[in-house]
C-alpha positions in Angstrom: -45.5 123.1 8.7 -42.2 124.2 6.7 -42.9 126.8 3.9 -43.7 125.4 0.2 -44.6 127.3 -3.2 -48.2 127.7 -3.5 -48.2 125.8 -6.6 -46.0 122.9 -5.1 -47.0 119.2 -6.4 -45.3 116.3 -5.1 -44.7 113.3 -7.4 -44.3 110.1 -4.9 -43.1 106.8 -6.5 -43.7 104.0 -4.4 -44.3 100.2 -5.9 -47.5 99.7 -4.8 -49.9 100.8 -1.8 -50.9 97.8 -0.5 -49.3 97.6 3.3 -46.9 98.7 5.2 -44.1 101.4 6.4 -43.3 102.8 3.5 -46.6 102.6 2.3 -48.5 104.6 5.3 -45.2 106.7 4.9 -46.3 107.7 1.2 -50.1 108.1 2.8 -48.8 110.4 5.8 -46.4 112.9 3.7 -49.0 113.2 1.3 -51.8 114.2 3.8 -49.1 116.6 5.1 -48.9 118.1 1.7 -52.2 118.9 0.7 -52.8 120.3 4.1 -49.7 122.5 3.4 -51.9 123.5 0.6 -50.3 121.3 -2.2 -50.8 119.0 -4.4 -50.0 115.5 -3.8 -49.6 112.7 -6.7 -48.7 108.9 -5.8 -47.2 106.5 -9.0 -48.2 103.3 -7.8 -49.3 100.0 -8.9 -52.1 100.4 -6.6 -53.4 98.6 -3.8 -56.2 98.7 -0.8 -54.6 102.0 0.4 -55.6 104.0 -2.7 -59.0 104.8 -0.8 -57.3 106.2 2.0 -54.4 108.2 -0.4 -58.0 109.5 -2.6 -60.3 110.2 0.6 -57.0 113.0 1.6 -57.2 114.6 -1.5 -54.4 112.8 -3.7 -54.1 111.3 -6.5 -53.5 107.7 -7.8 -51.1 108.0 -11.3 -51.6 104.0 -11.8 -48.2 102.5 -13.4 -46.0 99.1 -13.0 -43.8 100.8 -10.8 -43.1 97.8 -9.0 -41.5 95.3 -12.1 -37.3 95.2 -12.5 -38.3 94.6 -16.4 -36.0 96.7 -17.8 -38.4 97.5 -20.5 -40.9 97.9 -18.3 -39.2 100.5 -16.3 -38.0 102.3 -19.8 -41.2 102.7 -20.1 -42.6 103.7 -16.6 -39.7 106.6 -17.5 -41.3 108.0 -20.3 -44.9 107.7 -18.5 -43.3 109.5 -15.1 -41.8 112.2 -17.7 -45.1 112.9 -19.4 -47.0 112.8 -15.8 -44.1 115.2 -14.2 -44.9 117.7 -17.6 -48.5 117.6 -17.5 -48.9 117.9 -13.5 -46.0 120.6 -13.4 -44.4 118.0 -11.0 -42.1 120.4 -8.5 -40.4 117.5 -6.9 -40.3 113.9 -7.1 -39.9 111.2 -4.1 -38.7 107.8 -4.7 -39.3 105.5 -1.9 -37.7 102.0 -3.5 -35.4 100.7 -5.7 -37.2 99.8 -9.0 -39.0 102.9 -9.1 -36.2 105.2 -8.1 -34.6 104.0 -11.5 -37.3 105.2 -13.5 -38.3 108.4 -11.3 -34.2 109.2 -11.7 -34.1 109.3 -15.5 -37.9 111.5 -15.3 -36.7 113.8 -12.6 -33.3 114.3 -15.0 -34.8 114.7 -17.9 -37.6 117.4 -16.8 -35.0 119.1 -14.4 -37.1 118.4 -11.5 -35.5 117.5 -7.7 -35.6 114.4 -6.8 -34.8 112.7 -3.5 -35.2 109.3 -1.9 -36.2 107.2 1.2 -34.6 104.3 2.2 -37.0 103.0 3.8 -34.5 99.3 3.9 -31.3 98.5 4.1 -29.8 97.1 1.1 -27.1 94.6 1.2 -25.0 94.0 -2.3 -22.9 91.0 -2.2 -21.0 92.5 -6.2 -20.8 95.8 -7.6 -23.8 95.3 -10.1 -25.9 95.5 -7.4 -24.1 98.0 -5.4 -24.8 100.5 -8.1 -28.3 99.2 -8.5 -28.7 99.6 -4.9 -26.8 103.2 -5.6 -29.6 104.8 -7.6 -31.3 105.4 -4.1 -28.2 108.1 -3.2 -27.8 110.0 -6.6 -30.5 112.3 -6.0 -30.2 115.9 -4.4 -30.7 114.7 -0.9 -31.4 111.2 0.7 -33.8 110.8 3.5 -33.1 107.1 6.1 -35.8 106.1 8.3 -33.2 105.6 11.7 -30.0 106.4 12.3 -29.2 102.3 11.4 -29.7 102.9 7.8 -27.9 105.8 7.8 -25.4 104.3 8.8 -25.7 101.6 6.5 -26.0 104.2 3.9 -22.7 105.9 4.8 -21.2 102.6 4.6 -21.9 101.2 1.5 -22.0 104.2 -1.0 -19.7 107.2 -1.4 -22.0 110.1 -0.2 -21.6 113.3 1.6 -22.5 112.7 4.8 -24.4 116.3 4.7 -26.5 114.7 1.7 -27.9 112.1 4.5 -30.6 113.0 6.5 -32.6 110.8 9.2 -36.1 111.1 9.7 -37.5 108.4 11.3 -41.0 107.2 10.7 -44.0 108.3 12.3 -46.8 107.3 13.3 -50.7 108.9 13.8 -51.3 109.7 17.0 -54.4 110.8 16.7 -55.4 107.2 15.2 -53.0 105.0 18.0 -54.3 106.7 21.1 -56.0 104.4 23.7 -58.7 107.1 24.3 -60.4 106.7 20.9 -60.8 103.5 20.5 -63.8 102.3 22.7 -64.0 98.8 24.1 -66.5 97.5 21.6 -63.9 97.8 18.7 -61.5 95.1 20.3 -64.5 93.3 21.7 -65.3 92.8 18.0 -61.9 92.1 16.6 -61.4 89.8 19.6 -64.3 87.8 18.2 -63.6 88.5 15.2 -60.4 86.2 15.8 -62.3 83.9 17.6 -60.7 84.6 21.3 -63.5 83.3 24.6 -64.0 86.7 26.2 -63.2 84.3 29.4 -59.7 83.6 27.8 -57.5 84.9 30.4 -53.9 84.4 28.7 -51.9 86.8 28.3 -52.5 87.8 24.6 -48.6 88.0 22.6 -48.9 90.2 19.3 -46.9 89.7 16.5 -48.1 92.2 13.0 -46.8 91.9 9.9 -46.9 90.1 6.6 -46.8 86.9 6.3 -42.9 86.2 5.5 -40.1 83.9 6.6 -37.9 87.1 7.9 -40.5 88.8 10.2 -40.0 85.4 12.2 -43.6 83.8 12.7 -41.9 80.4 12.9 -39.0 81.4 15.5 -42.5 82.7 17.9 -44.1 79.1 16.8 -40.6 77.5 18.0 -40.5 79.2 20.9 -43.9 78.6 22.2 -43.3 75.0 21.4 -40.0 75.3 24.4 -43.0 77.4 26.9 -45.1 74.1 26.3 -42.8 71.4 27.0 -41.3 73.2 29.8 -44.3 73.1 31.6 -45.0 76.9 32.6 -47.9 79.4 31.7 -48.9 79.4 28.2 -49.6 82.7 26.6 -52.3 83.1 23.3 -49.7 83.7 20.5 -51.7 86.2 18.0 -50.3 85.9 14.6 -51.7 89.5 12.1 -50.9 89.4 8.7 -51.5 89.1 5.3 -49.4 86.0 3.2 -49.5 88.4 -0.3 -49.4 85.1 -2.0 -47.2 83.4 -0.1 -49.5 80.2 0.4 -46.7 77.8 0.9 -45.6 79.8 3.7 -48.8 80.1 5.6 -49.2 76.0 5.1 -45.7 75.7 6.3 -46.9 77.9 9.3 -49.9 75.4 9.7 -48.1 72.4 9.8 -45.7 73.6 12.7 -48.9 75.0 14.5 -50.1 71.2 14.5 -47.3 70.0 14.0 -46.2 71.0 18.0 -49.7 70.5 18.9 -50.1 74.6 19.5 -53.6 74.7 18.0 -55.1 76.6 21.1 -51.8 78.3 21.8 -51.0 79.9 17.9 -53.6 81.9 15.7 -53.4 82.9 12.0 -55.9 85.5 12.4 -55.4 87.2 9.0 -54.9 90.9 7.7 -55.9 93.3 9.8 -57.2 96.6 9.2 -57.8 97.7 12.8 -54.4 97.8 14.3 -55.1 100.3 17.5 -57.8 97.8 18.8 -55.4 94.8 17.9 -52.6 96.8 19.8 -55.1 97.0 22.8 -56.4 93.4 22.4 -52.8 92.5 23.5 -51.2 92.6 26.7 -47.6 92.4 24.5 -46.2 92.7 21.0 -43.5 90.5 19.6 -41.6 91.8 16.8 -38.5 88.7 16.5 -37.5 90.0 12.9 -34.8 87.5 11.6 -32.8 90.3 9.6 -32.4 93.5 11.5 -35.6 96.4 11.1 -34.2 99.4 9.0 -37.1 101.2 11.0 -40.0 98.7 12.4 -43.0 100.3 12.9 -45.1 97.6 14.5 -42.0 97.7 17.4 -43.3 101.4 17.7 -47.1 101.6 17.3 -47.9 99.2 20.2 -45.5 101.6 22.4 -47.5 104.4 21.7 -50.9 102.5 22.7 -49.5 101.2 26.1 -48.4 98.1 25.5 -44.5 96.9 25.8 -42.2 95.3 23.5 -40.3 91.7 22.9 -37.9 92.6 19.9 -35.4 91.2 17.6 -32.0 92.7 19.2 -30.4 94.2 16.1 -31.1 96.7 13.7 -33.0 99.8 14.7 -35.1 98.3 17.0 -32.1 99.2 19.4 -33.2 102.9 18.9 -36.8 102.1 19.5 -37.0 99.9 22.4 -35.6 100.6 25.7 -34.4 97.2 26.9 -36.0 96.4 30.3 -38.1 100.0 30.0 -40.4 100.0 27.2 -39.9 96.4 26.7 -37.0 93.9 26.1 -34.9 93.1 23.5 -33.8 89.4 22.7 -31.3 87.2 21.1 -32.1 87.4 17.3 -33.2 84.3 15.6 -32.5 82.1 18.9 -35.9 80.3 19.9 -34.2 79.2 23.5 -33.7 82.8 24.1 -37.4 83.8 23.3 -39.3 80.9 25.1 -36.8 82.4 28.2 -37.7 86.3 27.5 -41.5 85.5 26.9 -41.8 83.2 30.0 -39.8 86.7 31.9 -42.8 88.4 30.2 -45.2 86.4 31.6 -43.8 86.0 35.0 -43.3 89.8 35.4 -47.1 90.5 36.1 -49.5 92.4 34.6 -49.0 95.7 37.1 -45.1 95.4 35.8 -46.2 95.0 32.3 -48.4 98.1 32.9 -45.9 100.0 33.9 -43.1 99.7 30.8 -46.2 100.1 28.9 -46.9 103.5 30.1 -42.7 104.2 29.8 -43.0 103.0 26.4 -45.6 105.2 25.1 -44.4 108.8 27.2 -41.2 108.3 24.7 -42.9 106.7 21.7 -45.3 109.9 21.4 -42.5 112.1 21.8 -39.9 110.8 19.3 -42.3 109.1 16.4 -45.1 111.2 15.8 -46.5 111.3 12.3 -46.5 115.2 12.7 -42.8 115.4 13.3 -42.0 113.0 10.4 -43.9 114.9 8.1 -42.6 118.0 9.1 -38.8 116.7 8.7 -40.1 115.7 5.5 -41.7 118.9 4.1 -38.5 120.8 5.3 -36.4 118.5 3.1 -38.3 119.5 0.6 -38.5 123.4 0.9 -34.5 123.0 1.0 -33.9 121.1 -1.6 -36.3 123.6 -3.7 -34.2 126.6 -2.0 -31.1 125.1 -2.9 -32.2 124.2 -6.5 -33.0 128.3 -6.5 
């Protein structure tokens, strides 16, 4: 690992630590840290990941981070300033928007570095915005999670190119690794979900939260075209929390029923076990309606073996190999996903094998979690140097 002080203490502001990239991002750098022999500190709402950020060694500052209230975030200011005095803060990392405002004005104020993720890309349709979105770049350094949102980055704000620096996200290979997950962890998920251990369908994958963008009804659509075409059926596996959004998990209900796709679709809920549920699949879908600034659920089933059906946009182009490590399809066109799951299907499970085994020989060599958090913590001993 890069070279820190011996007293180095990282401040990370993230809106909450609840799930998902930028969360287990925040999670990995701060491991890295205190294994570095630093300190790590995470302002946070808070969220089911605390436990994991506490059971490392860090520490939970517990703030409204996550509100746009201006007052809100005058005030998470003068908390982050106090925090960044008493902790002798040497750096602080903002990972969204909100926050960054807030950790901008502490970081200034104390004289302390401060850099930023985008760990999205940001769109801004006026200027108001566009300098909102801005806050992200007027740091000492910003980091993007794939060359996309650096590009992005580049095109929307004014920045020195040499002020933009692309780490892409990693992920734990000692956690996603076929070898350590025995066979009676996804026998218990799989009944866990409720799948007949005689089910012999191909099992289709799709993780992440409950939301109309990550495309849960553009699978449900598309499944309904597999049925009335008459061909093999897969089991359509459907992980994810709906954070509140109720209305869209009934809406996701209805067109289950709806297109009579009751033994075909499954809400199965949040899951906590991702490696087995990577292995309970024979594919994962990731048909994101917006492009992925990063998309880690395109990348963590790679690494355990198992090939891809992505969204064709956005940086799933750097992650997925098309007809390789998986394929890439027509975003947000349902005819063209009944066609490329139906290819999945048809292609066999030795073929499937195969790209799975392609898939994770370059996913464990380009998005490791150690290689991210190395990137990272070498950001971070240069920004210190330069600040020198």
């Amino acid at each position: 690992m890069s070279t820190l002080p011996p007293d180095f203490t990282l401040l990370q502001v993230t809106p909450e630590l609840e799930t998902g990239g930028a969360e287990q991002t925040t999670i990995d750098v701060a491991r890295a840290v205190i294994q570095a022999g630093g300190r790590a500190l995470v302002a946070a709402r808070g969220g089911r990941m605390v436990s994991r950020l506490e059971e490392d060694g860090g520490r939970l500052a517990r703030m409204p981070v996550q509100s746009k209230n201006p007052l809100v975030m005058l005030g998470n200011a003068a908390r982050l300033i106090d925090l960044i005095r008493r902790e002798n803060v040497s750096l602080v990392h903002a990972r969204s928007r909100a926050p960054a405002h807030s950790a901008l004005w502490a970081a200034h104020t104390t004289g302390v570095p401060f850099i930023a993720t985008y760990h999205g890309v940001y769109h801004a349709r006026n200027g108001l915005k566009r300098w909102y979105n801005a806050v992200m770049t007027r740091g000492d350094l910003v980091i993007a999670n794939s060359d996309y949102t650096r590009a992005h980055i580049l095109a929307e704000h004014a920045i020195d190119p040499a002020r933009v620096v692309t780490i892409p996200r990693g992920v734990d290979l000692s956690r996603f690794d076929p070898a350590v997950v025995p066979a009676e962890r996804v026998a218990a998920l799989a009944s866990r979900w409720g799948i007949d251990p005689q089910d012999t369908r191909v099992k289709m994958l799709l993780a992440g939260r409950l939301t109309r963008w990550k495309g849960q009804t553009l699978l449900i659509e598309a499944a309904a075209r597999m049925k009335s075409s008459g061909g093999p059926q897969p089991l359509i596996l459907l992980a994810g929390d709906d954070q509140g959004r109720v209305d869209y998990r009934h809406e996701l209900e209805r067109l289950i029923a709806g297109n009579g796709l009751q033994d075909t679709v499954r809400l199965v809920g949040h899951c906590d076990d991702m490696p087995a549920a990577y292995l309970l699949a024979d594919i994962a879908c990731a048909p994101s309606l917006d492009p992925e600034a990063f998309g880690r659920t395109a990348v963590e089933p790679q690494i355990m073996g198992r090939p891809v059906l992505a969204a064709d946009h956005g940086a799933t182009r750097e992650t997925v190999v098309d007809g390789e490590t998986g394929w890439l399809v027509k975003a947000g066109d349902a005819e063209a996903w009944a066609t490329a799951m139906t290819h999945a299907l048809d292609v066999g499970t030795a073929h499937r094998r195969d790209m799975g085994q392609q898939a994770a020989a370059r996913a464990r060599q380009l998005y490791s979690v150690d290689a991210m958090c190395e990137a990272t913590l070498s950001v971070y001993a240069r920004v210190l140097e330069a600040r020198r």
